[in-house]
C-alpha positions in Angstrom: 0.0 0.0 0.0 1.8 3.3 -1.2 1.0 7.0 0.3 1.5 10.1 -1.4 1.3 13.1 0.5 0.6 16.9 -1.6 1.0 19.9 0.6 -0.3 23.3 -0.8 0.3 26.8 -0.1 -1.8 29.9 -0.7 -4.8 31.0 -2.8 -6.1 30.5 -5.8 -5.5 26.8 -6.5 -5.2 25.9 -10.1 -5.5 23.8 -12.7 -2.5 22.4 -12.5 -2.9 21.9 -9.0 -6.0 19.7 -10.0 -4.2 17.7 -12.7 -1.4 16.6 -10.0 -4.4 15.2 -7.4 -5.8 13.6 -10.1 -2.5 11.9 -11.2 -1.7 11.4 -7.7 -5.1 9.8 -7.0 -4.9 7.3 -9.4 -1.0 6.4 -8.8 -0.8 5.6 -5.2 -3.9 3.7 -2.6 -3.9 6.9 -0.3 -3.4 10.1 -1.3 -3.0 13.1 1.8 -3.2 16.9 0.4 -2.2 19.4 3.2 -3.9 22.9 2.6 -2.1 25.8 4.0 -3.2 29.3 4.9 -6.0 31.3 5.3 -8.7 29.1 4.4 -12.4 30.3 6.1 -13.4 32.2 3.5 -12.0 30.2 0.3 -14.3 29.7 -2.4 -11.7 27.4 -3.9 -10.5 25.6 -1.4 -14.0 24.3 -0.8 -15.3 23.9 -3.6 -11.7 21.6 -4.5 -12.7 19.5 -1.6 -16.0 18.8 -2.9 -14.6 18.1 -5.9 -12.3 16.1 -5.0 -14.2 13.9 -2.7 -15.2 11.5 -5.9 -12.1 9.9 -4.7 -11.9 7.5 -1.8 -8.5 7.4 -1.6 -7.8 11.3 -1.2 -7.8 12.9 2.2 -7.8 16.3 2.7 -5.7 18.3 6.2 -6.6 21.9 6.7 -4.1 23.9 7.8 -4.8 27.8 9.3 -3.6 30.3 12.1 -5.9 31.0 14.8 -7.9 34.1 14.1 
């Protein structure tokens, strides 16, 4: 059973930011992608999540200061 784990900084995410979970999803059983920042109000970062969450094998960490 192989991990991979994707850590992410910052806003917007992209395109090709999509492309390597996708890649990533399908290469490796469990995939872990870290998201760093300010994140309470990101449009992106939730809506990636939701997105995202076709996958079984992807698991998504939050990361964010205290406000």
């Amino acid at each position: 059973m192989t991990t991979a784990v994707y850590a992410l900084s910052g806003d917007p995410i992209t395109l090709g930011h999509i492309d390597i979970i996708n890649r990533a999803a399908a290469g490796f059983d469990n995939l872990i992608v870290g998201l760093c920042g300010v994140l309470k109000f990101g449009r992106t970062v939730h809506s990636l999540i939701k997105a995202m969450s076709r996958y079984n094998n992807v698991k998504f960490v939050l990361i964010s200061p205290k406000e």
